[in-house]
N, C-alpha and C positions, 0 to 999 in steps of 0.2 A: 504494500500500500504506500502510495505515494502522497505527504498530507505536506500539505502548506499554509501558514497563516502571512495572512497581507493588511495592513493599515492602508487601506487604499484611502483616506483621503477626500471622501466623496466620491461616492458609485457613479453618481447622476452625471459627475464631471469625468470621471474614468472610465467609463463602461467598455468604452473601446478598445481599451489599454488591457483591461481585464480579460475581457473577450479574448482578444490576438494572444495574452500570454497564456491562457488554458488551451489552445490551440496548439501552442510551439511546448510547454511543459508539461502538457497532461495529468496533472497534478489528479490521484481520485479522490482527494476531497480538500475545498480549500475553504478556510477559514476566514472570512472577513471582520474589519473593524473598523469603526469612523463611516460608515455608511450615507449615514446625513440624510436618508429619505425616511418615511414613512411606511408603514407595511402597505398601503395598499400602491406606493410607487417603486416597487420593489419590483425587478424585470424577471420574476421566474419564469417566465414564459419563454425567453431570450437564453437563458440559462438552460432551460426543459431541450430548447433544442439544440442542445451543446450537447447535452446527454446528461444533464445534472440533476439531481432533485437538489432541494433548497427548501432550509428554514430562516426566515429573519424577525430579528424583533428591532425595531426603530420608532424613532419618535418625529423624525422628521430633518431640522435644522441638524441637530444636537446628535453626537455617540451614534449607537445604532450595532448589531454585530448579528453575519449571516452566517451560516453553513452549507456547502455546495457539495455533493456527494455522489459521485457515479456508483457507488460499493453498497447503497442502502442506505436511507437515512430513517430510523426508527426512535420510536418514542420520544420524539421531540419535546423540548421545555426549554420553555425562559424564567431567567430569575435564579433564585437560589432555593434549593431545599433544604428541609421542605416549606412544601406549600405553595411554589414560586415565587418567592419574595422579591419583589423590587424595589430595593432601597433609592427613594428621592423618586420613583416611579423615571429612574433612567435605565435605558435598554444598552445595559453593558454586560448582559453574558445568555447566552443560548449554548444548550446542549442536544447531541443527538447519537446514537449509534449508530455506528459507521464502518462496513467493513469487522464486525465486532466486537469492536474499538467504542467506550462513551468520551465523546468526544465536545470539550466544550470550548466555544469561543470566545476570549473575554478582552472586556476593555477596560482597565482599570483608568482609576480617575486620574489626571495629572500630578492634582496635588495643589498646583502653583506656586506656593511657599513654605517654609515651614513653619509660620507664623498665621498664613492663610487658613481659615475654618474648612476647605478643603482639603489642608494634608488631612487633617482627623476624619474629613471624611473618606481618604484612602486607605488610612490604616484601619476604618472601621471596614470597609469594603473587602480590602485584602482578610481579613480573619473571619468576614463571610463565607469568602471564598474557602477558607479552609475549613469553616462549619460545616459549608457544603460537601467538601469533599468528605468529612466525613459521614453525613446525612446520607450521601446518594449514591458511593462508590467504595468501592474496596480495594486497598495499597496492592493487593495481590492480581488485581484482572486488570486488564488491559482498559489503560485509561488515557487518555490523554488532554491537558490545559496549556492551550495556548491563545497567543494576542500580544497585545499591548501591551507589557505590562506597565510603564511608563515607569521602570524602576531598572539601572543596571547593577546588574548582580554583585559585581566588585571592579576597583580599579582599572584591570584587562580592557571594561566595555566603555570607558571614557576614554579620550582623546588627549585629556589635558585636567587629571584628575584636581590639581590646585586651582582652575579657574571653577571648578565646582563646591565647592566648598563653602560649605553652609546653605549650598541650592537642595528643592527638592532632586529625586531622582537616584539622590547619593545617600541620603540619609542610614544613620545606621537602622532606625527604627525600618526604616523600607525595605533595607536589604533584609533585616531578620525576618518580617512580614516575608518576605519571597523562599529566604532559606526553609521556614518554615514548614512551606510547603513540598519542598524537597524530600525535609526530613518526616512529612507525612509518607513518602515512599515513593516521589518523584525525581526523574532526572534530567537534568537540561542537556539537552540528546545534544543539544551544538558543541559544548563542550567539550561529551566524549569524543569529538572529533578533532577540534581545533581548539589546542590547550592555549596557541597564541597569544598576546595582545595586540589593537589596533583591527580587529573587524567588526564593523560597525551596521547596523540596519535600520539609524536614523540619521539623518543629518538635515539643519537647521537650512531653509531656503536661503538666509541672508548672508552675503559676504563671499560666497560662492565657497562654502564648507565643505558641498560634496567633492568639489574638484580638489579642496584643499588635505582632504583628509579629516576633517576634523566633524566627528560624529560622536554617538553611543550606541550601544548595543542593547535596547528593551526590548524589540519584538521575541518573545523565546517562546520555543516547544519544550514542555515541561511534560514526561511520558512515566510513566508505571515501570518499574525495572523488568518487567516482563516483555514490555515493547521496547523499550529503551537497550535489551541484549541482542533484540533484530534490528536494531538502526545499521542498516549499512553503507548514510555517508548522509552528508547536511550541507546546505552550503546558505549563502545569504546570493537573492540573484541580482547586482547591482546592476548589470542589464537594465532591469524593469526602472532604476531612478535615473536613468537618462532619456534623453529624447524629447521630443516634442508631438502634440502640446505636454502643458507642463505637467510632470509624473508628479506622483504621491512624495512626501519628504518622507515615506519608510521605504523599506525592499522588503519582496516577500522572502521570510525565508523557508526553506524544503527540504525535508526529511524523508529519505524512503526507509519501509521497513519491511523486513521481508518475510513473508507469510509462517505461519504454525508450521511445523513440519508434519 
């Protein structure tokens, strides 16, 4: 199974971009975030005949996060379990079966500051998130969370960790929030592959950062050690943040893994 999660940035504004790269990457199930429309402007139909099914939950302007799935997509839910809880009644996480995989797509909140009444509502968000995982799945079966998380995991995923400092993004309280969920019995499949520093899957449109190098690394896939032993290679496709018109300021990144034996 070939899964990928993408911050596109606004569907409405990338559809096209999205479209061509499921065409050239075959990805069987890709994970969206930052949508920006609305469920009933949501292009399943366009996707239907790609070959996908699709779930989304969106509120319109704002967040928003879909799931695309050639492999099955079952027992769909938004929110958090139980009960599908929607904290602020925003559309930051859908989940679905996939390939046999529960697979959820999430947007975590930015933050903005760490002074801002939005970190706390990221650090409440994030340990939802782990409420959920424990509510609705089990460390031992094949799980997988990915998206946004708007948090990079340690120094490696910044660019220039001293101009961070005291920003969100870097917080110790964030990084624990994410290790967290690691040590719920998750691993960040990018890593097993590229222990590196300096790969990045966001970078800032201003100043011309992508060209410069100068990014972080949030978007991650965060897999069950059961899927996380079949990861047979990851990569970030920075392809997809060039070109014109203007691409998303993420890259999607993709993880294949390779079936049960």
């Amino acid at each position: 199974m070939r899964l990928a999660t993408w911050n596109v940035n606004s569907l409405g504004a990338r559809l096209e971009r999205v479209e061509t790269w499921l065409a050239e990457v075959e990805p069987d199930v890709l994970c969206m975030q930052e949508t920006k429309l609305a469920d009933g402007a949501f292009p399943a139909l366009t996707f239907s005949a790609l070959g996908y099914e699709s779930i989304h939950h969106g509120q319109g302007r704002w967040n928003g996060v879909a799931i695309l799935s050639r492999v099955g997509l079952d027992a769909p839910a938004v929110g958090f379990a139980p009960g599908d809880r929607i904290p602020r009644d925003e559309a930051r996480i859908v989940s679905a079966t996939c390939g046999g995989a529960r697979v959820a797509s999430v947007y975590v909140p930015n933050g903005r500051s760490p002074e801002h009444e939005q970190y706390d509502f990221k650090l409440e968000w994030l340990e939802a998130l782990h409420a959920h995982l424990d509510s609705a799945c089990q460390p031992d079966a094949d799980v997988v969370v990915c998206g946004d998380f708007n948090v990079a995991p340690d120094d490696r995923d910044v660019y220039d960790p001293a101009k961070f400092t005291g920003s969100t993004h870097v917080t110790p309280a964030e990084r624990a929030a994410v290790a967290k969920l690691v040590d719920w019995g998750l691993v960040d499949v990018f890593r097993q592959h590229h222990s590196e520093a300096g790969l990045y899957s966001w970078w800032d449109y201003r100043a011309g950062d992508f060209h410069q190098h100068r990014g972080l690394r949030i978007d991650l896939v965060l897999a069950s050690r059961s899927l996380a032993e079949r990861a047979v290679w990851s990569l970030v496709d920075r392809n997809a943040r060039k070109g014109k018109p203007t691409p998303s300021d993420h890259a999607p990144v993709v993880v294949e893994f390779e079936d049960r034996p």
